[in-house]
Structure formats: C-alpha cells, structure tokens
ZADO-1210 file (C-alpha; in nm, 4 decimals, padded with zeros to 6 digits):
<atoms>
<atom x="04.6697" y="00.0089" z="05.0385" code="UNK" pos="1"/>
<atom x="04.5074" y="00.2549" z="05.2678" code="UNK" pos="2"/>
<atom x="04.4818" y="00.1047" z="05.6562" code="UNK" pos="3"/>
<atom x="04.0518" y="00.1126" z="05.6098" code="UNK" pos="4"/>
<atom x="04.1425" y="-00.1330" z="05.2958" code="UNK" pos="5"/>
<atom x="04.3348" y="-00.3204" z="05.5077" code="UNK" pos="6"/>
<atom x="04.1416" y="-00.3150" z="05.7874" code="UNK" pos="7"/>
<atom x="03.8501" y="-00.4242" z="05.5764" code="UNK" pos="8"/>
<atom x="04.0503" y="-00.7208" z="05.3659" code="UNK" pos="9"/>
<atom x="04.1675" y="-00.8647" z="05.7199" code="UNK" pos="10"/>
<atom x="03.7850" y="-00.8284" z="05.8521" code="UNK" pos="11"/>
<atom x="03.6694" y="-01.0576" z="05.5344" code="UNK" pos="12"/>
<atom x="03.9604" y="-01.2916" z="05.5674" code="UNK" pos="13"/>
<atom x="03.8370" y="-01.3381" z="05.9638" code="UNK" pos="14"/>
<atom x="03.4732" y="-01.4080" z="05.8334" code="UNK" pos="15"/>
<atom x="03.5695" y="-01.6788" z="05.5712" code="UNK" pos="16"/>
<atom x="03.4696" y="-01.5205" z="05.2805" code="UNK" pos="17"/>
<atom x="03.5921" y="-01.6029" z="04.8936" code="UNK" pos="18"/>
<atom x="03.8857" y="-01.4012" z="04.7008" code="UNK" pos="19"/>
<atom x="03.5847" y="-01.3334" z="04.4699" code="UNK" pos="20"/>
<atom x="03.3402" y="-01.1925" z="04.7327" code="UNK" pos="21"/>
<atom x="03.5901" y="-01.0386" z="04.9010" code="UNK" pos="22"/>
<atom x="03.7076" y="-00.8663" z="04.5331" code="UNK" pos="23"/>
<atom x="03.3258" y="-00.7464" z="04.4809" code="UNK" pos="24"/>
<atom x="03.2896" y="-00.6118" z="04.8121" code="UNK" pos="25"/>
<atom x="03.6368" y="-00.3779" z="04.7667" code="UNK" pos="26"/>
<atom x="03.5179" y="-00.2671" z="04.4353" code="UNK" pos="27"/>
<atom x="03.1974" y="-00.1751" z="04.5864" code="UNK" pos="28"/>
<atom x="03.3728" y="00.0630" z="04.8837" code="UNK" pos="29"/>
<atom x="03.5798" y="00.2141" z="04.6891" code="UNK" pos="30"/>
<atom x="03.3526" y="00.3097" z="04.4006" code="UNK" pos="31"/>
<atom x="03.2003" y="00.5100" z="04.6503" code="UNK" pos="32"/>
<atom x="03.5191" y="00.6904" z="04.7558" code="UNK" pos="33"/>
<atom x="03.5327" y="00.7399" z="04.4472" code="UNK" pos="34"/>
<atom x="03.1619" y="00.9347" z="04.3872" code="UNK" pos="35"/>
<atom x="03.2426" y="01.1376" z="04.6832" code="UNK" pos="36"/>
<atom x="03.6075" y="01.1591" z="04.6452" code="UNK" pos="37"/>
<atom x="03.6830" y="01.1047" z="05.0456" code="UNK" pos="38"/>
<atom x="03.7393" y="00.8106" z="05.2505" code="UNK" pos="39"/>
<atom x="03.4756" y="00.5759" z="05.3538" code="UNK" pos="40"/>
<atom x="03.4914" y="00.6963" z="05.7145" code="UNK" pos="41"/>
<atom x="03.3958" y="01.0295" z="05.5978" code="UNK" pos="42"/>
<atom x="03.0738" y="01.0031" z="05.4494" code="UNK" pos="43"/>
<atom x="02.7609" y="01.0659" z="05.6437" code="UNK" pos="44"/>
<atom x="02.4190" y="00.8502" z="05.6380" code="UNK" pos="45"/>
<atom x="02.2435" y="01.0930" z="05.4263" code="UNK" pos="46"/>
<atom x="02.5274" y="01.0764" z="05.1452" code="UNK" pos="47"/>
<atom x="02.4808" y="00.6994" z="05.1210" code="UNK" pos="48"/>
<atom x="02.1880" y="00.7172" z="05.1053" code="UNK" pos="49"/>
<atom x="02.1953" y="00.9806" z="04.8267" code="UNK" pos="50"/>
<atom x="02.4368" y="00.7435" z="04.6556" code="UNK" pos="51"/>
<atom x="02.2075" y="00.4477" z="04.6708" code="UNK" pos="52"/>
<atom x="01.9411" y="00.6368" z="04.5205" code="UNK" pos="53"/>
<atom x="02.2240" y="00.7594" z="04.2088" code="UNK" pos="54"/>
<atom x="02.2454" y="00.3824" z="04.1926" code="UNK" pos="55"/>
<atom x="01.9132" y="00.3320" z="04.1454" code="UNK" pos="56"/>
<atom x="01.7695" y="00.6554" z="03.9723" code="UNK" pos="57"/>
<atom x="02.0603" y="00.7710" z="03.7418" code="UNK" pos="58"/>
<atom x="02.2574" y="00.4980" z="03.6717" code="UNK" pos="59"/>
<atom x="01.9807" y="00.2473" z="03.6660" code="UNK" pos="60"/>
<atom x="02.1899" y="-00.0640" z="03.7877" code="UNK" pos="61"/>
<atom x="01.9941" y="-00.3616" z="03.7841" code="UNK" pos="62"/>
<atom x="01.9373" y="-00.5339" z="04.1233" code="UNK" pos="63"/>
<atom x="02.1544" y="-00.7808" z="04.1430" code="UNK" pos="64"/>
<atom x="02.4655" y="-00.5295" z="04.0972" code="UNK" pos="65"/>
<atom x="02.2833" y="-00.2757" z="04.3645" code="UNK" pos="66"/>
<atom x="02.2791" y="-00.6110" z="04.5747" code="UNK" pos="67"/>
<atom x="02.6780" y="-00.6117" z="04.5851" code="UNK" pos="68"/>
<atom x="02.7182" y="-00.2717" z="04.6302" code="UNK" pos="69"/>
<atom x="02.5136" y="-00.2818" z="04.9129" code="UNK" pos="70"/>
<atom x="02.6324" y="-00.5811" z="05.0845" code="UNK" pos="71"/>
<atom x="03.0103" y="-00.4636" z="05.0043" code="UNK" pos="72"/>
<atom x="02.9466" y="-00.0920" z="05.1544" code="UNK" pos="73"/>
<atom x="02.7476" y="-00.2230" z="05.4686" code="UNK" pos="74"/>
<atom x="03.0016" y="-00.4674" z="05.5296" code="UNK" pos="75"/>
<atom x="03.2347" y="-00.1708" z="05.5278" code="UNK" pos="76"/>
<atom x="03.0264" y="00.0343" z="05.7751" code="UNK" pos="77"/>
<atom x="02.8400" y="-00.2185" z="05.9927" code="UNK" pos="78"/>
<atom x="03.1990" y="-00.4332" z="06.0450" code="UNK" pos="79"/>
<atom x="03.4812" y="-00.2545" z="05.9898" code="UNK" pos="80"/>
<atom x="03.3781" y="00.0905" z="06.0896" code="UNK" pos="81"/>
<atom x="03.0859" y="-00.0719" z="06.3519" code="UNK" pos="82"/>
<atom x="02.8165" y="00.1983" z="06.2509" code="UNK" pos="83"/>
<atom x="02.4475" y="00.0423" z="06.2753" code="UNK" pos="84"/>
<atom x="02.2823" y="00.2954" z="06.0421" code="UNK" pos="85"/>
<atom x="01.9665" y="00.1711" z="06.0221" code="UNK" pos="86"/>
<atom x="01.9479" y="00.3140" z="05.6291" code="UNK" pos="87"/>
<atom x="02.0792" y="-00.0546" z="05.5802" code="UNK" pos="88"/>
<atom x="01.7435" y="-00.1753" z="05.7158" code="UNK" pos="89"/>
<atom x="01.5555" y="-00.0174" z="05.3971" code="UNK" pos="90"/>
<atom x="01.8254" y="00.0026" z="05.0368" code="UNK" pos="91"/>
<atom x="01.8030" y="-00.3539" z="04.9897" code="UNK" pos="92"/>
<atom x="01.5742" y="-00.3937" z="04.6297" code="UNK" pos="93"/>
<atom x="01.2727" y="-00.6396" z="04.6875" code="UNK" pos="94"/>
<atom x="01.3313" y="-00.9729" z="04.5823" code="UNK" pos="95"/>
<atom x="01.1921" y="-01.0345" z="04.1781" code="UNK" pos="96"/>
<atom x="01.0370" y="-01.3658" z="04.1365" code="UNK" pos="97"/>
<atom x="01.2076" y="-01.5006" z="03.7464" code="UNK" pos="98"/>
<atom x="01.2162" y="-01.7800" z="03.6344" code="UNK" pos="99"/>
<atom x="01.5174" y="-01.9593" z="03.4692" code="UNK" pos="100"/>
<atom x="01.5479" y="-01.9926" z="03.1239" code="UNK" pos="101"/>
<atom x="01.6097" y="-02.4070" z="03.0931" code="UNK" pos="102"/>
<atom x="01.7352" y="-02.6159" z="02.7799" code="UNK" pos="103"/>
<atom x="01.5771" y="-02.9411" z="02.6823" code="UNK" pos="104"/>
<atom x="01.7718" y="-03.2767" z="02.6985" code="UNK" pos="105"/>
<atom x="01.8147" y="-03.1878" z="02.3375" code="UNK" pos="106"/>
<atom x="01.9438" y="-02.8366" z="02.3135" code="UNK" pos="107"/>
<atom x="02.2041" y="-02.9601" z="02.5970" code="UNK" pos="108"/>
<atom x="02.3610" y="-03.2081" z="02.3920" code="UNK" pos="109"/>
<atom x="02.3131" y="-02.9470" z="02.0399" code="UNK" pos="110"/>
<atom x="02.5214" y="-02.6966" z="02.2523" code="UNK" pos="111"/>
<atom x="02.8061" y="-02.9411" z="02.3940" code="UNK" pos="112"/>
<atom x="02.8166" y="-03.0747" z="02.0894" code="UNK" pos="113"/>
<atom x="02.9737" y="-02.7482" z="01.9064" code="UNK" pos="114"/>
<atom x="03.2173" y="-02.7009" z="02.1969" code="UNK" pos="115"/>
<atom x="03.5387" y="-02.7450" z="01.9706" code="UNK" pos="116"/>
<atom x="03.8192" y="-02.7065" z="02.2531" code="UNK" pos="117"/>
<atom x="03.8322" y="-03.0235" z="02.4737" code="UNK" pos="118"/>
<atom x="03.8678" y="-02.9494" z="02.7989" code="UNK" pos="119"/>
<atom x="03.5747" y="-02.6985" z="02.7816" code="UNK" pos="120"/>
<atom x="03.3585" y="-02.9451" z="02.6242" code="UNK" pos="121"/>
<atom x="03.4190" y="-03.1854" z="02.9268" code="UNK" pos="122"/>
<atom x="03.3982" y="-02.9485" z="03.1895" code="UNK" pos="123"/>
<atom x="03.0821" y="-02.8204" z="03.0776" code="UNK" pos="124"/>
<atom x="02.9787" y="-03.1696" z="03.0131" code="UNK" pos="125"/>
<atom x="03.0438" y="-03.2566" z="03.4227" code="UNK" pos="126"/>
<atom x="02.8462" y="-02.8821" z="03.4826" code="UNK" pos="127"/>
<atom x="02.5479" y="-03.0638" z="03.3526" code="UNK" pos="128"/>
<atom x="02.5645" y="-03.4301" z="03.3842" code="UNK" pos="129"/>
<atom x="02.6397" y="-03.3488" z="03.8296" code="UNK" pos="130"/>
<atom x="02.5049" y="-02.9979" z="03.8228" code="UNK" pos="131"/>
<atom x="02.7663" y="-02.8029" z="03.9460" code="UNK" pos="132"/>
<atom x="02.8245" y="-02.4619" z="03.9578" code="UNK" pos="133"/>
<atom x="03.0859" y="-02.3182" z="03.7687" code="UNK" pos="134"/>
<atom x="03.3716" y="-02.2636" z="03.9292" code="UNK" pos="135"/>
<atom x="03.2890" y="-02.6113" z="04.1424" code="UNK" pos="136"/>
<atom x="03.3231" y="-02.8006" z="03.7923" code="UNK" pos="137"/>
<atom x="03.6302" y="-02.6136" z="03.6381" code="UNK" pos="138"/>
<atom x="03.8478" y="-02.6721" z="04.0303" code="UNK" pos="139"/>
<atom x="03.7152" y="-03.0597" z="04.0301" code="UNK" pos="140"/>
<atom x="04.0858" y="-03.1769" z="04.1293" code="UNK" pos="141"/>
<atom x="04.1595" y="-03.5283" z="04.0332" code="UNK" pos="142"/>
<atom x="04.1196" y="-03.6741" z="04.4234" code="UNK" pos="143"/>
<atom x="03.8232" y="-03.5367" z="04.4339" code="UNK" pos="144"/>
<atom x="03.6434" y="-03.8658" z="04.1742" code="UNK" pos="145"/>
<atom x="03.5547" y="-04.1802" z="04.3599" code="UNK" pos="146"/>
<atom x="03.5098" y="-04.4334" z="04.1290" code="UNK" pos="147"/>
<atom x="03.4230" y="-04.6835" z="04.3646" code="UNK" pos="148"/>
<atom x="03.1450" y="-04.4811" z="04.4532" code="UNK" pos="149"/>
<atom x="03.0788" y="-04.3280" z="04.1303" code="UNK" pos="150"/>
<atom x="03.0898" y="-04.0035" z="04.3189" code="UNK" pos="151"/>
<atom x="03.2499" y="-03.6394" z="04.3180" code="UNK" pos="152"/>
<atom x="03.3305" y="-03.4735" z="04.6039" code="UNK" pos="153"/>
<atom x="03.2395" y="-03.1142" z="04.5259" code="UNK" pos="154"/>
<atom x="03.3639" y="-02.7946" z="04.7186" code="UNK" pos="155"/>
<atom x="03.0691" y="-02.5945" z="04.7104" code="UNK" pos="156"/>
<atom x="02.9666" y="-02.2097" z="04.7907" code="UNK" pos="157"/>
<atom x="03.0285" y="-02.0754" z="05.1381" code="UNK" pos="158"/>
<atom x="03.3177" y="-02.3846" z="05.2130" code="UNK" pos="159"/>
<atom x="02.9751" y="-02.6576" z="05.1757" code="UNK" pos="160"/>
<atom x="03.1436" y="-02.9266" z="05.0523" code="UNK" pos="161"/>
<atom x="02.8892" y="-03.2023" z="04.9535" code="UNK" pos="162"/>
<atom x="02.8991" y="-03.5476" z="04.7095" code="UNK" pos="163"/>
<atom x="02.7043" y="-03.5742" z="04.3878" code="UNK" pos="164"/>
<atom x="02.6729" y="-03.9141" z="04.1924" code="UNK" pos="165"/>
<atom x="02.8787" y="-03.9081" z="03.8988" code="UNK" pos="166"/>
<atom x="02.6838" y="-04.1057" z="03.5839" code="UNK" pos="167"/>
<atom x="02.9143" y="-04.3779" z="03.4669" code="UNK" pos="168"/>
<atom x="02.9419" y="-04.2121" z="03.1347" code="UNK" pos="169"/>
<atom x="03.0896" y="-03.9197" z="03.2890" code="UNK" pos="170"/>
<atom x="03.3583" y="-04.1217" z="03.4713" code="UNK" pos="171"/>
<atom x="03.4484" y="-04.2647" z="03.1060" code="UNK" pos="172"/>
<atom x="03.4540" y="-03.9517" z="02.9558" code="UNK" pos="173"/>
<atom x="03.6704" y="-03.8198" z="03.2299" code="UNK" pos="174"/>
<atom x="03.9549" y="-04.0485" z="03.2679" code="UNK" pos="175"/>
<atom x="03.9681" y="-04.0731" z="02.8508" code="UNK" pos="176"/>
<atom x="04.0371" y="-03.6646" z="02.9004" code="UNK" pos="177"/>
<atom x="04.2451" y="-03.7171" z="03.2256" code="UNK" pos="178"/>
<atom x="04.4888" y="-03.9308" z="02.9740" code="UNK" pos="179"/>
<atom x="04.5434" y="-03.6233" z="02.7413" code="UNK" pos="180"/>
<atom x="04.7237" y="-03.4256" z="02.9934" code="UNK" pos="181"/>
<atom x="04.7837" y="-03.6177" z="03.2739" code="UNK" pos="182"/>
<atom x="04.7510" y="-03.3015" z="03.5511" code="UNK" pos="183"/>
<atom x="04.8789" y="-03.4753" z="03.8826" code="UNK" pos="184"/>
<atom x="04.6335" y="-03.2388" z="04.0441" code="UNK" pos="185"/>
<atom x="04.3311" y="-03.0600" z="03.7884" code="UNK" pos="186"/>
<atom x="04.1092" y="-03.2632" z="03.5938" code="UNK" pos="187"/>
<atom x="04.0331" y="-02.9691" z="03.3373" code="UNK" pos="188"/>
<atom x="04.3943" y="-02.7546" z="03.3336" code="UNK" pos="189"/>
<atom x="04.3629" y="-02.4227" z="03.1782" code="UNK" pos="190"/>
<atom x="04.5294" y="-02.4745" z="02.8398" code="UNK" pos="191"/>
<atom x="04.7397" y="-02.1923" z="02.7220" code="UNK" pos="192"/>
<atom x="04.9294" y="-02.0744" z="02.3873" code="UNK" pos="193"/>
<atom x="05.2345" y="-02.3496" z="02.4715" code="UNK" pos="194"/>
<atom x="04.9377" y="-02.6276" z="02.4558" code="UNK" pos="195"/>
<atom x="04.8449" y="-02.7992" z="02.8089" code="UNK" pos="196"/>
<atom x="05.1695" y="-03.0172" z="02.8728" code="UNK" pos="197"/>
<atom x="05.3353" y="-02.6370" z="02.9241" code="UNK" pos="198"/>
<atom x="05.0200" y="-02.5511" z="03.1327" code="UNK" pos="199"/>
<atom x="05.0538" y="-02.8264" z="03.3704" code="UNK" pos="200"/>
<atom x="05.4519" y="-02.7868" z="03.4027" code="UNK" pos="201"/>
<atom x="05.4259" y="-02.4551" z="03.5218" code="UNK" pos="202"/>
<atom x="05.0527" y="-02.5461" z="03.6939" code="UNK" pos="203"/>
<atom x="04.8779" y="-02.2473" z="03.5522" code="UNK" pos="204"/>
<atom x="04.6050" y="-02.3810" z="03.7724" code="UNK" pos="205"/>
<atom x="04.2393" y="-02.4803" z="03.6385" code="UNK" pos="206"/>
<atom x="04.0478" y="-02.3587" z="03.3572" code="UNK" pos="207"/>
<atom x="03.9141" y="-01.9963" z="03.4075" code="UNK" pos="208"/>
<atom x="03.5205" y="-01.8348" z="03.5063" code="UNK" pos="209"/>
<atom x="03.5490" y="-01.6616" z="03.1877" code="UNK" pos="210"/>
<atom x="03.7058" y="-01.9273" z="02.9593" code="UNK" pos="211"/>
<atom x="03.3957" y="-02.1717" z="03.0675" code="UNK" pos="212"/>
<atom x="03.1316" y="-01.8881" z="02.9764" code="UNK" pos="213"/>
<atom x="03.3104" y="-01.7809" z="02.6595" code="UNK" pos="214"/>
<atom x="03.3005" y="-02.1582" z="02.5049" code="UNK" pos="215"/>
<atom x="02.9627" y="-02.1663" z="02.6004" code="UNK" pos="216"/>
<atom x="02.7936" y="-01.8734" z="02.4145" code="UNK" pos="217"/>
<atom x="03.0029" y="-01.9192" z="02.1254" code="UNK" pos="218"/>
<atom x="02.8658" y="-02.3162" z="02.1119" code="UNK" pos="219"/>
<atom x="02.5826" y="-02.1428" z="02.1990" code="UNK" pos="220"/>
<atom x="02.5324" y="-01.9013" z="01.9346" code="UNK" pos="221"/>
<atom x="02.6305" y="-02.1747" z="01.6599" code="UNK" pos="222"/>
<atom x="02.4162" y="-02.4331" z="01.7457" code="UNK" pos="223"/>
<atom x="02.1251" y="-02.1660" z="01.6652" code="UNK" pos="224"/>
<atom x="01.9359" y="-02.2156" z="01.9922" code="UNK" pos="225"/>
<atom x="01.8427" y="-01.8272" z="02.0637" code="UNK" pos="226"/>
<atom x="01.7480" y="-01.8590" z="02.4326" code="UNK" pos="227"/>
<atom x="01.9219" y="-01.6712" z="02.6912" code="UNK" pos="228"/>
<atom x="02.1337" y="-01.9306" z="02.8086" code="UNK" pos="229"/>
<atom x="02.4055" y="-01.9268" z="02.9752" code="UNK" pos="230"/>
<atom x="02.6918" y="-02.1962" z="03.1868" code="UNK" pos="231"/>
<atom x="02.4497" y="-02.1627" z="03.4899" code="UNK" pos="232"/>
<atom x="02.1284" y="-02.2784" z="03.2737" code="UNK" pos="233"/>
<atom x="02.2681" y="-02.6243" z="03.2645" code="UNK" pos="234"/>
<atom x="02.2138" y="-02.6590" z="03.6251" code="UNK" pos="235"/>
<atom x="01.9195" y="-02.5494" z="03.5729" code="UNK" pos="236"/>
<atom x="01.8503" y="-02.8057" z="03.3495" code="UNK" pos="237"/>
<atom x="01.9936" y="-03.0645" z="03.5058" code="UNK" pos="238"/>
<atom x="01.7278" y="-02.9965" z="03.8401" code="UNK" pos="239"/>
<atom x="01.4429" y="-02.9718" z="03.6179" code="UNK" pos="240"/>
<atom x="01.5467" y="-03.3366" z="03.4215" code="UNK" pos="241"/>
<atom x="01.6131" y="-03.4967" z="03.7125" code="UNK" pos="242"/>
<atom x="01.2200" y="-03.3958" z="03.8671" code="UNK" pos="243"/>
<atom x="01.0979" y="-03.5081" z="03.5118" code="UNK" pos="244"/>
<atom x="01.2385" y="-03.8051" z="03.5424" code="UNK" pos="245"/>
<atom x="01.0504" y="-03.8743" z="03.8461" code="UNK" pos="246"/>
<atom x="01.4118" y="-03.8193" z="04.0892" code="UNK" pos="247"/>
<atom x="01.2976" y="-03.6956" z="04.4723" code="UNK" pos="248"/>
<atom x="01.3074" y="-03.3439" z="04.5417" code="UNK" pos="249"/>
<atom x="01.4831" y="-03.3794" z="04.8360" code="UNK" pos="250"/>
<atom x="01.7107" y="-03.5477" z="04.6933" code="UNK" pos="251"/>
<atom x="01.7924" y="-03.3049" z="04.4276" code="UNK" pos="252"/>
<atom x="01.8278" y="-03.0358" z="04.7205" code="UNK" pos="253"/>
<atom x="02.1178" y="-03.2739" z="04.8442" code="UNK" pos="254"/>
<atom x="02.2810" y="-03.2635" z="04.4709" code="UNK" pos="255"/>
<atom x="02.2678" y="-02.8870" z="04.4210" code="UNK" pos="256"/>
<atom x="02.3812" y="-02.8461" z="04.7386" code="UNK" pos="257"/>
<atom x="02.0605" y="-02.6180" z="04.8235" code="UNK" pos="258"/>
<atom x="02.0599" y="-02.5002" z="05.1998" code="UNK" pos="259"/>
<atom x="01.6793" y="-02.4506" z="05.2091" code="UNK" pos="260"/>
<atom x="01.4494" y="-02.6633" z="05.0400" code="UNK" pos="261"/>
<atom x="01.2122" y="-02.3388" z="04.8958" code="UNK" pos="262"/>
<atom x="01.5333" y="-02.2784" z="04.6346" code="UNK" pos="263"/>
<atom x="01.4864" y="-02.6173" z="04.5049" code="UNK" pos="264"/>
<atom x="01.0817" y="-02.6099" z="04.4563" code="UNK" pos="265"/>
<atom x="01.1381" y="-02.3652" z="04.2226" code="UNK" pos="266"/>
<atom x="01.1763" y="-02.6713" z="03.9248" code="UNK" pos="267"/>
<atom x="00.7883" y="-02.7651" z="04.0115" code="UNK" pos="268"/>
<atom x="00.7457" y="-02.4737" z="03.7878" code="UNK" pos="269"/>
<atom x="00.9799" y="-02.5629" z="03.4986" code="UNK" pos="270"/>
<atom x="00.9253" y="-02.9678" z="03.4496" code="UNK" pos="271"/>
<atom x="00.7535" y="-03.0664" z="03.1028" code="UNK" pos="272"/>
<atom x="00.5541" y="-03.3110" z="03.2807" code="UNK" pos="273"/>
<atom x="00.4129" y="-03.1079" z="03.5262" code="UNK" pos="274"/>
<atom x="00.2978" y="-02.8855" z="03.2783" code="UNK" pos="275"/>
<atom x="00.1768" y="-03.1600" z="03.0378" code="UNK" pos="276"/>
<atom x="00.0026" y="-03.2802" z="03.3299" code="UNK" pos="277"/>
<atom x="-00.2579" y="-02.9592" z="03.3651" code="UNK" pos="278"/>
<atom x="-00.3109" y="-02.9176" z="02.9651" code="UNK" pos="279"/>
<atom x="-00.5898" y="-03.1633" z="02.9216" code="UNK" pos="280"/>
<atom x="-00.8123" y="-03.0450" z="03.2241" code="UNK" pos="281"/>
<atom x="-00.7526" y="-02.6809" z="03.1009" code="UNK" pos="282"/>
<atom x="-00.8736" y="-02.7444" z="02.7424" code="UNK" pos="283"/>
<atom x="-01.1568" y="-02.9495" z="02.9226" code="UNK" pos="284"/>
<atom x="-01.2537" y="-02.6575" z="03.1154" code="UNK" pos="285"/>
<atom x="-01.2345" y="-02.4180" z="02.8349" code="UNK" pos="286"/>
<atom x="-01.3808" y="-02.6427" z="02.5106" code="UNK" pos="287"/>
<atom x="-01.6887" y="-02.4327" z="02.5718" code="UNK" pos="288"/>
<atom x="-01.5642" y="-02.0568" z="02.5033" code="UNK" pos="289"/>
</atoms>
C-alpha cells in the first residue's frame, strides 16, 4: 500500500465512514491512477477534469457511478491532499427526479413466496414487513428484537441507529427460524456448503449483500412479475403501504430512518389511493372531449 493509500484509508477511518464507502472511494482514486498511470498527487486540475468528462462522454457511466467517482476522488484531493479546486464546485451530474418502481401487497407475497432457501426468505420477509435496508436486515443480531416492545433496534446508514415496530407475525416467524440454527449472535447466519450448524461454529458472520439480491431476482424472475424490482423495492413498498393504509407521514420518516422529511414525500406520488382519489374528477373534467 502506497503512503497516499494509507494516508487516505486513515483519513476515512478518522471521518467514520463504512468499510463499503470507504472500498468505493479507493476504487474510485485509483482508477484514476490508473487512466493516467501516475499518482494521485500528480495530476493537475485540467486532467481531472478531462477525466470526468471521459467519464461522462466516452464511457457513458450512468450518474450514480460518476457520483462515487467523484465523491471518492474529491475526498482524495480536498482531504487528504487539501487542494480546494473549485472544478469540484461544477462535475457533480444534476439530480434526476425517478420514481421507484413499487410492488403491490400482492406481488410482495408472489415473490417471497418462491424464495426456496430459508433464511433468505425470512430476511427478505423482515426487509419488507420493518422496511429495512439491506444490509440493516441481513446484520439484525439476535439482541437487537425486543419482544416486549415488539420492536427492532436497527443500525442504520451513517451509524443512525433508530427502532422500527416489528408486526407480531414477524416476531413468530423469527424465533420459529431462530430455532433452526440457534446463532448465539445473527438472526439470519450465512449458510454455507457444510449447512448452517458449520456456519455458526466457525461464525462465518451474517448472510451476504449479494446472497440477499441473488434470492431475490431469481424469486423474482419465477414468480413472472416483470417489473424492475429489486431487494430495495420492498422498502419501497413497504412506505407506500403504510401511507395507503392511512399510517402518518411523519411517522414513516421515523421508520425509514429518513433524515429530511422531502425523501419521505416522495410516496404521495406512488399510493393507489391517492391516485384513485383524482380519477373520477379527471374523467369528470374530460367526459366532454
């Protein structure tokens, strides 16, 4: 590891920042080391900027992966290197304004319901039924359920740990999966080849990212629902059922674990209801085209 790698790992460790972010950013750097073939420290304001232009121009990478790149390299620069270029002021792509793709109550239960492997099928049950993130349902650790309060305590993005109310189903469902392996620690242990009483003796840790997204498109895919869903579209769906079924919007900020509440309006645009709700004064005000 060169000391600028070093320098720039210890710099992200300081900040707080996640093995994964800190992973991306790294990956971003040194891809462009790589383009220029000299350190970091070497290249001038007018090559990066030439670089995020081949980013954008000749290999075409969509915004979200220019996004990384950008944060990754300007951490890099503006941090580690402390040079204010004020090119940083003007790469990053505008915001687009999608929507999500979101599953009925219906297609949920179509797609858990051809989950074969167990401890996917619950884990992307708990995704749903709390709507978690991810990697917040697959590292639920078994301290983390309060049945007394029929709550989960949740470590969220960014160290935001928050609570989420936990159906009584899902505490069922869980403890009649808990009593299949018996983890001292993981409520969904990765299984492996061995089967997951090997898994938890040598604590291969939780189920993995890409585990979780695999058992989802395959369910996906065989339940014949041909919408681009993917593990994140069940929180989706789980925000946009809970404002159909009348739950407060502030209140499903506090669930998601949304910092602003902007993020969380964005359902108003998705609910059935809301939609059903317009459709008979637009075919009034259009019966005589």
């Amino acid at each position: 590891m060169t000391p600028l790698r070093q320098r720039m790992s210890d710099d992200m460790k300081l900040r707080g920042y996640s093995a994964r972010t800190q992973e991306a950013y790294v990956t971003a750097v040194r891809q462009l080391a790589e383009h220029y073939r000299k350190s970091p420290d070497a290249i001038t304001e007018e090559e990066l900027r030439q670089y995020f232009l081949y980013l954008k121009d000749v290999k075409r990478l969509a915004r979200n992966s220019i996004t990384i790149a950008l944060c990754g390299i300007k951490f890099c620069f503006e941090r580690t290197l402390q040079r204010h270029w004020g090119l940083f002021d003007i790469v990053r792509p505008p915001r687009e304004k999608k929507l999500p793709v979101v599953l009925s109550r219906a297609e949920v239960h179509r797609i858990l319901g051809c989950i074969r492997i167990a401890v996917y099928r619950v884990c992307l049950t708990t995704i749903y039924a709390c709507g978690l993130r991810l990697m917040e349902g697959a590292r639920i650790e078994v301290a983390d359920v309060d049945s007394g309060r029929m709550q989960l305590h949740i470590h969220g993005k960014a160290g935001k740990d928050r609570y989420v109310p936990m159906p009584s189903r899902v505490l069922s469902v869980l403890r009649e999966h808990w009593r299949t392996h018996r983890s001292p620690r993981w409520l969904f242990p990765a299984p492996t080849r061995h089967g997951l009483k090997y898994s938890i003796a040598r604590d291969h840790g939780p189920v993995t990212r890409s585990s979780l997204q695999s058992a989802f498109r395959r369910a996906r895919i065989s339940s014949g629902i041909n919408k681009r869903a993917h593990v994140h579209t069940l929180r989706h769906s789980y925000g946009t059922h809970l404002l159909e079924a009348g739950v407060n919007l502030r209140l499903i900020q506090v669930y998601l674990g949304h910092s602003s509440a902007r993020t969380t309006q964005l359902y108003t645009h998705l609910t059935r209801e809301i939609r059903e709700a317009a459709q008979d004064p637009i075919n009034r005000l259009m019966n005589d085209l």
